[in-house]
C-alpha positions, 0 to 999 in steps of 0.5 A: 597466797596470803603471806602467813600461808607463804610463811606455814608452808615453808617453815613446815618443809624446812622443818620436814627437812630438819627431821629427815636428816635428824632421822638419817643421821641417827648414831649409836657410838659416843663418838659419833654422838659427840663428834660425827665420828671425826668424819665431817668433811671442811666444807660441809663443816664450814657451813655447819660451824658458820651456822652453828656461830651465827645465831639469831643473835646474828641474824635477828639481832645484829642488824637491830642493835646497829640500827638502833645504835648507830656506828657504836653498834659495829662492836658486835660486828667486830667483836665476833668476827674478828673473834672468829678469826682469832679461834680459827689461827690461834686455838682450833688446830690445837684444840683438834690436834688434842683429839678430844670430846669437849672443851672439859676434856681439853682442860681435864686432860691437860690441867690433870685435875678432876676439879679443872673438869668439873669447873670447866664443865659447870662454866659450859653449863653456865656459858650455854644456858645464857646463850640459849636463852637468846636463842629461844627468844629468837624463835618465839619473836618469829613465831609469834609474828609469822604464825600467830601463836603464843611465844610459849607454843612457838618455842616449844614447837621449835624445841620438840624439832631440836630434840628430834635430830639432837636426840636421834643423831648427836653431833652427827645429827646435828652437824648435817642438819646445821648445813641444810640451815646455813643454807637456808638463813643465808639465802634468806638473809641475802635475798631481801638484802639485795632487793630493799638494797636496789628499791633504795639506792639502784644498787642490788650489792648491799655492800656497794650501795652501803659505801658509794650511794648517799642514803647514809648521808640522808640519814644522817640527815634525818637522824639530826632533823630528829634530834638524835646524833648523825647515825655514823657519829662514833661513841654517840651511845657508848663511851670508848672504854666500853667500846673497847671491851664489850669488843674484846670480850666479844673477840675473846668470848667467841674463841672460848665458845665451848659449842664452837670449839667442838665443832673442829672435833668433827673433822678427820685431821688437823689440816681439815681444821683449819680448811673447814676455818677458812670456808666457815670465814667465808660464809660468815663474811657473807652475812656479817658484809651485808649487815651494817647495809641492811642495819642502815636501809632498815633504818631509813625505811621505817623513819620514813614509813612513820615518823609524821604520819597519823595514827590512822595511816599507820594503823592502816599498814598491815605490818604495823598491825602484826607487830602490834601484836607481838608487843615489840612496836607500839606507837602513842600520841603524846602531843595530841596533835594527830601525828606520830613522832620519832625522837631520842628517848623510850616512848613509854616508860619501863619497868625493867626491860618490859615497856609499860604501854599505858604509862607514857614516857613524859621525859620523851618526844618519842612517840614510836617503840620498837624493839631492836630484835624486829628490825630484820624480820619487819623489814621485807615488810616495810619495804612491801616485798613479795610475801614469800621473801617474808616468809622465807626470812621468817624461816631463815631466823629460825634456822639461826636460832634453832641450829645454834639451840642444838649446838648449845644442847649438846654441849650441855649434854655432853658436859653432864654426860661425858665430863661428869657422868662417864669421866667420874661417875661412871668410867666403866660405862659402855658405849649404849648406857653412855649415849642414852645418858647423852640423850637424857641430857639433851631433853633435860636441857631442852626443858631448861631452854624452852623455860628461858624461851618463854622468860627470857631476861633480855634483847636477843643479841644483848643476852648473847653478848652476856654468854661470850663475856662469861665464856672470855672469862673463863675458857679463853685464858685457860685454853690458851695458856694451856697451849702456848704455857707449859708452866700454867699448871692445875692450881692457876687454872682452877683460881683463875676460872672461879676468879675470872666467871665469879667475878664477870657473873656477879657484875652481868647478874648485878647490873642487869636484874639486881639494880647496881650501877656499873661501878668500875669506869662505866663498863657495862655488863656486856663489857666486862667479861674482857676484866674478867678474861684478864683477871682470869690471865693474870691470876692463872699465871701469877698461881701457876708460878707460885705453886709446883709446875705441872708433870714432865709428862704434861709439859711433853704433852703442850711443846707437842702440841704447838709442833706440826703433825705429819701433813694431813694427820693429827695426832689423837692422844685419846680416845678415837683412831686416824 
């Protein structure tokens, strides 16, 4: 079988799969709308959480930005793992001990303010379409290659799956959906990891091969013989302040992700939460450890699989063909000397972020483009692997994009309907008219995601970088003083979000589509949701002592929060039952 035939086989019984559960898992009650009923058990939560945080960004684009960039690129390695465990030890238990739908809820309830709600429900709105769009882009990259379809079908295909099982079963729905998908990127994540790992170094481990073989010296090597920096020099691309906070934004941004939040919701108790914490750690551990490996072997596979052959040998390689296609590798001979070059530098010139393929880059050696987000889907090619591993890593980035695209919908969904709609609009609404107002939500989001599918405003993991500076600057502050503050009252935290997301998407929307220079030290736009996080800090605190402090009852409400609940119990202030 031909590798596209491999790859519409197992994307059509991985989809059939979706829809079954999506069918299964069909709810009629909010609460299992919007949290599975309380009832997800931690280790099938685990997994969906890990699935629902590792996205295409993780599995498409991640290993593409540290190839690309090198030892800087171990920011998002850090950020978001390291992100994750703050989320697990300092925010999740409490958040689910609260016992609420979202994160407005949260921030409604304790903050006793209907505008609290509403600017944290529009910050969700705001945070979720930004990081959908990554994930959008994700699945028209895999179905533009593997299937050979126009980006605009493959989203849409992909969203009409989404909208079956987010519609039909909610976060129910959603939740063991999410599990079948973890299962699935993972397996076809680790697999080629494996066999390009031993092809390369006879080592199958990708983390061992990483750390004791001499392919990253070789490549440090190549990378010098070529002009560019030793692939393992730090601060090559990026300078250390920069580092440092597109790392803490991206730390930060992760513990205020409103789509992750939700998820230790799901759970029965406090103590479910943090063992669901614990498993889902586990499972990211096993992509986020192969990463850097599969970033470096990706790396050294395609210098060589390029630099110095003739047009005509590339032309040649099928792979180099297909991707051709897509508009994501390119390749020009500037020199006329009949051989391709790799060299620092975009070999063509840009317009914005789009390559203007017949305007060649005459300040650049470079003769080969290729975009970061290709890395990982190209690399069982270059590497010559069974055409049903390709296959099943073209499935495994769909799974990613696709279950965090749910997530992300009902979270929008369920910031319109349940934070907006039932919560002011209409308190009286029952259980029916609440959950077809969810519905009505999802496939109006689902329409807004599928327009940033087809126009996505950047790489992959760059926009989901955007997303987790805007969710530091406005959820992060606010939630953790609303738990470990009982003096934070609704005044700051109101200040303090309009500050914190005003100023973090003035300076994201300036650099990147209007022009402007990163003025403040040379942070750039992925970096500077850690100022807007702490501006955010600052002026919560600051507002929250120079106006009154919040009721006896809300400050009852915070110390009883950071005290243990009865083993095995939460306690549920509202909303749903033990």
């Amino acid at each position: 079988m031909t590798t596209e035939a491999w790859t519409y086989l197992v994307v059509t019984i991985t989809f059939l799969l979706y829809l079954y559960i999506g069918w299964r898992s069909r709810v009629r009650e909010s609460s299992g709308f919007y949290v599975a009923g309380h009832g997800v058990p931690p280790l099938a939560n685990g997994a969906a959480t890990a699935a629902d945080w590792m996205s295409a960004a993780s599995f498409i684009s991640m290993a593409g930005l540290i190839s690309a960039m090198g030892y800087d690129g171990s920011i998002y390695l850090m950020g978001w793992t390291g992100g994750y465990v703050l989320l697990a030890l300092l925010l999740a238990p409490y958040l689910r001990k609260f016992g609420k739908y979202t994160v407005p809820d949260f921030v409604g309830d304790r903050y006793y303010s209907t505008p609290a709600r509403i600017v944290a429900a529009i910050a969700a709105i705001f945070v979720s379409l930004t990081y959908v769009a990554g994930q959008m882009r994700g699945v028209g990259i895999v179905f533009s290659r593997f299937l050979h379809v126009d980006i605009a079908v493959g989203v849409i295909v992909g969203m009409v799956i989404v909208a079956f099982f987010a519609v039909l079963g909610g976060m129910k729905g959603i939740t063991w959906t999410q599990v079948a998908q973890y299962a699935i990127l993972i397996t076809a994540y680790l697999i080629p990891a494996f066999a390009i790992s031993h092809m390369l170094t006879g080592n199958p481990v990708p983390q061992l091969a990483f750390t004791t073989s001499d392919l990253v010296s070789r490549l440090n090597s190549i990378q010098t013989d070529l002009g560019f920096s030793e692939y393992t020099k730090p601060f090559a691309n990026k300078s250390m302040l920069d580092v440092l906070c597109i790392t803490l934004a991206l730390m930060v941004g992760t513990a205020g992700l409103p789509h992750v939040i939700v998820r230790f919701y799901t759970v029965p108790s406090v103590r479910d939460a943090r063992y669901s914490a614990g498993w889902a750690l586990l499972f990211i551990a096993l992509l986020y450890t192969t990463a850097p490996a599969l970033a470096a072997f990706a790396r050294y596979n395609l210098i060589s699989s390029l630099n110095g052959k003739t047009l005509e040998e590339v032309q040649a390689l099928e792979w180099a063909r297909s991707w051709q296609s897509t508009k994501l590798l390119a390749f020009i001979d500037k020199d006329k000397d009949g051989r391709l070059t790799i060299a620092p530098g975009n070999a063509f010139a840009l317009k914005g972020k789009t390559p203007l393929f017949d305007q060649p880059n005459p300040e650049s050696r470079n003769e080969v483009y290729f975009d970061p987000d290709i890395i990982v889907l190209s690399t069982p090619e270059v590497a010559n692997l069974a055409p049903w591993v390709i296959a099943l890593v073209a499935a495994g980035g769909l799974a990613a994009a696709l279950s965090t695209a749910s997530g992300l919908l009902l979270v929008i969904s369920s910031s319109i309907a349940h934070d907006v709609y039932f919560r002011l609009i209409n308190p009286k609404a029952d259980e029916a008219h609440r959950v077809f107002v969810g519905r009505i939500m999802v496939v109006a989001a689902i329409g807004v995601a599928g327009y940033f599918g087809i126009n996505p405003p950047g790489f992959v993991g760059e926009v989901v970088a955007f997303a987790f500076g805007l969710a530091a600057a406005s959820f992060f502050p606010i939630i953790l003083l609303g738990i470990f503050d009982k003096r934070a009252n609704r005044e700051g935290a109101i200040a303090g979000m309009v500050v914190g997301l005003g100023f973090t998407a003035y300076y994201i929307i300036g650099c990147q589509f209007m022009g402007m220079r990163p003025w403040l030290f040379g942070i750039s736009a992925q970096g500077i949701g850690a100022v807007g996080m702490l501006m955010n800090l600052a002026v919560t605190f600051l507002v929250s002592r120079l106006t009154p402090p919040p009721p006896l009852e809300i400050q009852r409400l915070v110390e009883d929060l950071r005290i243990p609940a009865h083993p095995g119990r939460a306690v549920i202030l509202d909303e749903g039952t033990e």
